[in-house]
C-alpha positions in Angstrom: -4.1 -15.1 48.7 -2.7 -16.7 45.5 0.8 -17.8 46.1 3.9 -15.8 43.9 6.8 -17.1 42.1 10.0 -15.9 43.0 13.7 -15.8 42.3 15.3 -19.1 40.4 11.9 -20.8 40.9 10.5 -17.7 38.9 12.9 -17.5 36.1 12.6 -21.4 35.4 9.1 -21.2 35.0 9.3 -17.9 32.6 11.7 -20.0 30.0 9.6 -23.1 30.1 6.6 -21.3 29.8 8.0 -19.1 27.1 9.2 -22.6 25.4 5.8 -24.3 25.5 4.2 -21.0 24.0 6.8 -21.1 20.9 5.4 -24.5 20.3 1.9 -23.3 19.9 0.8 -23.1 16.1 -3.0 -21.6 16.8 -3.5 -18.4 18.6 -7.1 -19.1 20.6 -5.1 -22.0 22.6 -1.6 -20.2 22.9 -4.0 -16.6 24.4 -5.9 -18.9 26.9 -2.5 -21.0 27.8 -0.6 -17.4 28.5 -2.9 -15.2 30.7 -3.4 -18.7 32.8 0.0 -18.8 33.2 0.6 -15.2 33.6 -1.7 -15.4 36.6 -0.4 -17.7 38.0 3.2 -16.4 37.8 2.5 -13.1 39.7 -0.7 -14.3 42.0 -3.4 -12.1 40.1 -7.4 -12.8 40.7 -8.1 -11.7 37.1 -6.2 -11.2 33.6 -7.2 -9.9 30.2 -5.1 -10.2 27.0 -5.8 -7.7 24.0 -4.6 -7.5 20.7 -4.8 -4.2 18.5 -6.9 -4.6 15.0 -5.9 -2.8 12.1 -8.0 0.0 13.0 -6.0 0.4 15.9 -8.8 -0.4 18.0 -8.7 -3.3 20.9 -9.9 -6.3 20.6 -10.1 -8.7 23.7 -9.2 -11.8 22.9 -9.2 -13.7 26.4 -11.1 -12.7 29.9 -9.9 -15.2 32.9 -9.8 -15.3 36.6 -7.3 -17.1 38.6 -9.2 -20.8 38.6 -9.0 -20.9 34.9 -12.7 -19.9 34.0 -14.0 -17.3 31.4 -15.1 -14.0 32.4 -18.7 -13.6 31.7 -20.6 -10.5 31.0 -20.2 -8.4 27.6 -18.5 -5.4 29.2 -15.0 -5.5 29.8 -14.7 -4.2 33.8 -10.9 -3.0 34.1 -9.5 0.2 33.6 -9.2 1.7 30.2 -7.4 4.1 31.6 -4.2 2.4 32.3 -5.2 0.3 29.1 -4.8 2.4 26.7 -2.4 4.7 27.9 0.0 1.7 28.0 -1.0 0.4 24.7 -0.7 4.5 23.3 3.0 4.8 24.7 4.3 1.4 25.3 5.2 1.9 28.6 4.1 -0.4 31.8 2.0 0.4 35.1 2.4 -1.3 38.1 0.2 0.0 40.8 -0.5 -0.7 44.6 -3.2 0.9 45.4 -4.9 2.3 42.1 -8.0 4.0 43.8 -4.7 6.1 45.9 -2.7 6.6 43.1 -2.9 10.1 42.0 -3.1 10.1 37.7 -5.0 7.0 37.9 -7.3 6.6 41.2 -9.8 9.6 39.9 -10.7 7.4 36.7 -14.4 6.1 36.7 -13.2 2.7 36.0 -10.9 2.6 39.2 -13.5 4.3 41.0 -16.7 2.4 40.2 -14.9 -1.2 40.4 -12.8 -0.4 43.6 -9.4 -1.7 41.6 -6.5 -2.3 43.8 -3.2 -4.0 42.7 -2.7 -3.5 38.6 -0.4 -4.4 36.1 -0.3 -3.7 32.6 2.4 -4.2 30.3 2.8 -3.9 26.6 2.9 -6.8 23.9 5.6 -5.6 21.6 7.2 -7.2 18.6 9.8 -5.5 16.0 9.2 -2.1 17.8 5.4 -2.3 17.3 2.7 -2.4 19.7 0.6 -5.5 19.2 -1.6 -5.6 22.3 -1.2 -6.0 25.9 -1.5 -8.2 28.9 -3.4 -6.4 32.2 -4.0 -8.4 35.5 -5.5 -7.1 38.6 -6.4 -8.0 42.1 -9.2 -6.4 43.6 -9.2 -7.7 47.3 -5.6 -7.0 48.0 -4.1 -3.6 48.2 -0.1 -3.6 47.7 -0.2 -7.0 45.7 2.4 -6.0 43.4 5.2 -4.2 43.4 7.8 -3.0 41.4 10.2 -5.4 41.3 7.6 -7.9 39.8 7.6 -6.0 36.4 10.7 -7.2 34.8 9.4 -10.9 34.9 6.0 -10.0 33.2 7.7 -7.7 30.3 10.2 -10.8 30.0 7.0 -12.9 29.7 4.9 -10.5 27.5 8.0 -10.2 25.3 8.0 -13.6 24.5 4.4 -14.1 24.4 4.5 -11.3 21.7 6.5 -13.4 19.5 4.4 -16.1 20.4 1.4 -14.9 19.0 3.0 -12.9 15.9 5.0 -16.3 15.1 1.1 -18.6 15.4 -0.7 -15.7 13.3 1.7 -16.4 10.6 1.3 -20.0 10.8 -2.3 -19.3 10.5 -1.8 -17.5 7.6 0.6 -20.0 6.3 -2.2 -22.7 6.8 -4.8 -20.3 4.8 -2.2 -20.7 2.1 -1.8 -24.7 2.1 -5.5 -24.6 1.6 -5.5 -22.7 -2.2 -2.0 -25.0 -2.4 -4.4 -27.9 -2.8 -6.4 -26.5 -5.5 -3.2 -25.8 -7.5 -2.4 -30.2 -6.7 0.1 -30.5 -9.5 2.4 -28.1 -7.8 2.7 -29.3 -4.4 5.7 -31.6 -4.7 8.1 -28.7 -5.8 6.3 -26.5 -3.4 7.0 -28.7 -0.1 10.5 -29.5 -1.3 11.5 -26.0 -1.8 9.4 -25.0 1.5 11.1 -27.3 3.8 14.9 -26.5 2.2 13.8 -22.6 2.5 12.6 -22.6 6.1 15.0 -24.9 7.3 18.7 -22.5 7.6 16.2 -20.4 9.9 14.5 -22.2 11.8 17.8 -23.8 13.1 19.1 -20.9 13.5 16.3 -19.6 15.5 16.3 -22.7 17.6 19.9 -22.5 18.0 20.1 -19.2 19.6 17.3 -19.8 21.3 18.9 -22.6 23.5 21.9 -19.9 23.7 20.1 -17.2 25.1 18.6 -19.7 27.7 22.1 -20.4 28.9 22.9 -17.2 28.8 19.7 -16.6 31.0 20.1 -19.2 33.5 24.3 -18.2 33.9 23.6 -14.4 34.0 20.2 -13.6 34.8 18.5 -10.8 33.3 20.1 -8.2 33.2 21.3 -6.3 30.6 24.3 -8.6 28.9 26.6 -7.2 25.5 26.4 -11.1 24.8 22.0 -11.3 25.6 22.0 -8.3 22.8 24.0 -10.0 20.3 21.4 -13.3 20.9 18.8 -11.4 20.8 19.8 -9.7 17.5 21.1 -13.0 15.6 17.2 -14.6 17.0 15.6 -11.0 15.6 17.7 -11.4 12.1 16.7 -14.8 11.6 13.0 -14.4 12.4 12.8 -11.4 9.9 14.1 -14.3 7.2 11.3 -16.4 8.5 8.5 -13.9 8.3 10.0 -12.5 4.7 9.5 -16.5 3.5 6.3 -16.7 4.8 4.8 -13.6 3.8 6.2 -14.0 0.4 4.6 -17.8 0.0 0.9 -16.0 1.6 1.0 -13.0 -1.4 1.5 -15.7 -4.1 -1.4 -17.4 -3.2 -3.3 -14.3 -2.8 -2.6 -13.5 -6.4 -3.0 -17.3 -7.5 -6.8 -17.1 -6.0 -7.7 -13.9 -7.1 -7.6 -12.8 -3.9 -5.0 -9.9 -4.2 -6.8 -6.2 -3.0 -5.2 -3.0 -4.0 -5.1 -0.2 -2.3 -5.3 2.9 -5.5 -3.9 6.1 -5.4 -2.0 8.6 -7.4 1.7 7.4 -7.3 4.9 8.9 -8.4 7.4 5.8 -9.4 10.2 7.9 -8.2 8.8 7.2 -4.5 8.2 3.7 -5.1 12.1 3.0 -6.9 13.7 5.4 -4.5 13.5 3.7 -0.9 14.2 -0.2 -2.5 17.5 1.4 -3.9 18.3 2.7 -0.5 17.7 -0.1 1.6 20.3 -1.8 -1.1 22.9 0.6 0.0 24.7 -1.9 2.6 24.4 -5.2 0.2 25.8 -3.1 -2.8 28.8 -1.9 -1.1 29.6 -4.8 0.6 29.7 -6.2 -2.8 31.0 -3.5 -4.8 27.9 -3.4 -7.5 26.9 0.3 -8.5 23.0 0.9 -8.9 22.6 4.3 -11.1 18.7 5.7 -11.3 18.4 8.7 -14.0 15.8 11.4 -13.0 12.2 9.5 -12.9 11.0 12.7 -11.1 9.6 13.9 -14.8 7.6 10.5 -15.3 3.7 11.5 -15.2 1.7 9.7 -12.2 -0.2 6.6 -12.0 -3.1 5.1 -10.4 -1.5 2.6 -8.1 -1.0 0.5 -5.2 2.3 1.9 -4.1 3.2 -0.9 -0.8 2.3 -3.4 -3.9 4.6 -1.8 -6.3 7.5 -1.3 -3.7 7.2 -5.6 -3.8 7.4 -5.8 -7.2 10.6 -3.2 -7.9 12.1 -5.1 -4.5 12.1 -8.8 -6.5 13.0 -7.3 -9.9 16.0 -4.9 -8.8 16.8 -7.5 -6.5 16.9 -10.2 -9.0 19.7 -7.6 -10.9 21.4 -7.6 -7.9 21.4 -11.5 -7.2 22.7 -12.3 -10.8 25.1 -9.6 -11.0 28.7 -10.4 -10.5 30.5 -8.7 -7.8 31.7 -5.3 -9.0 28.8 -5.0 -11.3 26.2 -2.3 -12.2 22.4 -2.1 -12.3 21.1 1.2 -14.2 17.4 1.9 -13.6 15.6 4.4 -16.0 12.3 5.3 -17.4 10.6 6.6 -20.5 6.7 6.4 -22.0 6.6 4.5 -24.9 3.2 6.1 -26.0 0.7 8.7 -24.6 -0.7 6.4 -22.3 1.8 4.3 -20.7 5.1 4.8 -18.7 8.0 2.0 -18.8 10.8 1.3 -16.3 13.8 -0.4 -17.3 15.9 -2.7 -14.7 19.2 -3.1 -16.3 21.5 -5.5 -15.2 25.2 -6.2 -16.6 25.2 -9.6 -14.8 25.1 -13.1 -16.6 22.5 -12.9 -18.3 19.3 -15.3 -18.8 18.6 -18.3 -21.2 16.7 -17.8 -24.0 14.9 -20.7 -23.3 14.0 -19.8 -19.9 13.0 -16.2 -20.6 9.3 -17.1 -20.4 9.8 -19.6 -17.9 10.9 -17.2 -15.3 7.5 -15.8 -14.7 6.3 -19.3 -13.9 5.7 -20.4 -10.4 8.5 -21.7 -8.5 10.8 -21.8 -11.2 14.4 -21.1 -10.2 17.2 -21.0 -12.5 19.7 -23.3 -12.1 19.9 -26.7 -9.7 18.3 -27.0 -6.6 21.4 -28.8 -5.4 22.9 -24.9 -5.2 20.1 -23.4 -3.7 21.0 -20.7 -1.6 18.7 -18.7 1.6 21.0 -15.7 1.1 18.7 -13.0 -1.0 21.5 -10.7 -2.0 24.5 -13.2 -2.6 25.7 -13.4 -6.3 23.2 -16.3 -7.4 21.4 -16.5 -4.4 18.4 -18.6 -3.8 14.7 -18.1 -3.4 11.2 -20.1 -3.9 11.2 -19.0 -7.5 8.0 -16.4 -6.5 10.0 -13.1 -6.6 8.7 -12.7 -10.3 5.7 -14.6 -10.7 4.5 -11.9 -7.7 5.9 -9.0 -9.7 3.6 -10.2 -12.8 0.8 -10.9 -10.9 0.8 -7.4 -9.5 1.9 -5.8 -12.2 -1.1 -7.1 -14.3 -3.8 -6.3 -11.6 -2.6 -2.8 -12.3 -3.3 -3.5 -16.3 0.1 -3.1 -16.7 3.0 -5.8 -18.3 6.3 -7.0 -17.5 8.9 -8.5 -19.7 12.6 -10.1 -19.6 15.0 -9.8 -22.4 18.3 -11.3 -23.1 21.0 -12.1 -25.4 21.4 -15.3 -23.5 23.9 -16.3 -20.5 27.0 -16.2 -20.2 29.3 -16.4 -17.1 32.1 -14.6 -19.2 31.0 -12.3 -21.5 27.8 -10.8 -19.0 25.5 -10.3 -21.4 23.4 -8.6 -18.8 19.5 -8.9 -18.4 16.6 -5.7 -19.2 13.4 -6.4 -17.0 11.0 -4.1 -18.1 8.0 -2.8 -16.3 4.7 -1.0 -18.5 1.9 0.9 -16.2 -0.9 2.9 -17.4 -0.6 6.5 -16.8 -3.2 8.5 -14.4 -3.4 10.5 -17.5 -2.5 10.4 -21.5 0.8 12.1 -21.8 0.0 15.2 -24.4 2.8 15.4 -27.2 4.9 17.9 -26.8 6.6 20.1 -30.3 
């Protein structure tokens, strides 16, 4: 009988565990390092790891017993039962006895392989379902119990995050590779990396020693202060993963590598929820965003998760160079039969007429670097530069155009900045009399 952790012994083991897994930057290594560990934390003869594709369906991504070896064979021998109704709701199973249980002990799986002692819990990160970590013993009846749940949700949490944070550097990686093709580049690109990820990361690391403390004072349970560490570790992760994601679409679009996804689009939809998720950053700041009626605008033939991207760097560009107290007026018109146009105005200070064209290039920011900012709301807040590059690129893919007009800046007077967006309608607009 495999021995079990318990008690302090247990909990050490979880947060250094948990801290050798954050330091993992490939996910084959991190999978095969965390159900080893995993069975040895709660004494289980077997242990499966599955992560959901897109398609929803389950992929196994590691098979091992409790000496460290592979499974062989090409079926997968547990219960799919249990599986998937824990992946379906997110809930965990701890059983005993699963051929006594009475929802799961009739299942053909349970039945045919004689399972005894099961755990399943979900792999959850941001809400969402990602996979899920099952371990069994078949000798031993009564292996687990109930109690030995909350360390293995504790463990799956932060294997969750884990394996979300080395997918990302994955797809981080896959970007370094065009980055090399694009050579010229890659000095402004790793000084404006490093400066972008490093507010947080620190912070990330930061609370991360703090919620150890916190663990190691208080335990696990439920703690006002664990929820406020959590949330600041959440916060600064979302900052992370909005960097990262925003560095893996511009090469995507710098390769030719950018797929959309077509269908008929109102631009009302598209406009409607960026303004809204505004709402909190525009009244702390006092700034006014007015959108006249777009619900008349005819349709287009679009990618509407891209367009949401583009009409989230443009309006918040409006909203980054706008002076407190400020106001951003969104409208739109067709020009000819053919096209439709939506105007971004802004009455914030404005953009130099010498840099009007350069603003579309990559990784051009306006202004010193010495000021560069994380915040992506602040008045003159920061960013890699990529917000509007990413808007053209898309933008064109559609056959559309963008354009940026100014009188010039002016920290005073506000001249204000127009960024204008031109689509292609799903159909020719007929002339009305």
């Amino acid at each position: 009988m495999a021995n079990r952790l318990e008690g302090i012994e247990l909990l050490d083991f979880v947060l250094r565990v948990s801290r050798r897994m954050a330091e993992s930057h490939s996910l084959a290594p991190l999978l095969s390092y965390a159900i080893d560990q995993v069975l040895l934390m709660v004494g289980a003869e077997r242990g499966f790891i599955t992560l959901k594709r897109k398609d929803g369906s389950l992929d196994f991504k590691v098979r091992r017993n409790n000496e460290g070896n592979d499974l062989p064979g090409t079926s997968d021998e547990i219960s799919y039962s249990i599986l998937e109704q824990v992946v379906q709701t997110g809930e965990s199973v701890v059983l005993s006895d699963a051929m006594q249980d009475p929802k799961f002990g009739h299942a053909n799986s349970v039945m045919a392989l004689r399972l005894r002692s099961i755990m399943c819990v979900p792999l959850m990160t941001r809400n969402q379902i990602i996979g899920a970590i099952y371990v069994e013993n078949r000798s031993i009846r009564g292996r687990f119990r109930q109690t030995d749940l909350a360390p293995l949700q504790l463990f799956a949490n932060q294997a969750a995050i884990a394996i979300e944070n080395a997918e990302l550097i994955e797809n981080l990686k896959i970007a370094n590779d065009h980055l090399t093709e694009l050579d010229e580049l890659k000095n402004n690109f790793i000084l404006l990396v490093s400066h972008e990820l490093k507010t947080p990361l620190t912070a990330v690391s930061t609370n991360a020693q703090l919620m150890n403390m916190i663990i190691e004072k208080a335990g696990i349970a439920n703690d006002p202060m664990l929820s406020r560490t959590a949330a600041n570790l959440d916060k600064a992760t979302n900052r992370m993963r909005h960097v990262i994601d925003e560095i893996v679409q511009f090469f995507r679009i710098a390769s030719g590598q950018l797929e959309l996804a077509l269908r008929e689009v109102r631009l009302q939809d598209v406009i409607a929820p960026v303004v809204d998720n505004l709402g909190s950053v525009c009244a702390e700041r006092n700034l006014t965003i007015d959108v006249a009626e777009l619900h008349s605008l005819p349709k287009i033939n679009a990618d509407p998760h891209k367009l949401k991207i583009v009409f989230q760097n443009i309006i918040g560009n409006a909203v980054k160079y706008t002076p407190d107290g400020g106001a951003i007026h969104i409208c739109g018109h067709c020009p000819d039969h053919t096209h439709v146009e939506i105007l971004v105005k802004d009455t914030g200070i404005g953009v130099p007429l010498d840099e009007q064209q350069r603003v579309f290039d990559m990784f051009h920011v306006l202004g010193s670097l010495n000021t560069h900012s994380t915040s992506k709301s602040a008045f003159r807040g920061g960013g890699f530069g990529l917000g509007l590059p990413i808007a053209r690129g898309i933008v064109e893919a559609h056959n559309g155009r963008i354009r940026l007009e100014s009188s010039g800046y002016d920290e005073v007077q506000l001249p204000g900045t127009v960024c204008a967006v031109t689509l292609p309608c799903l159909v020719p607009v007929l002339e009305t009399n």
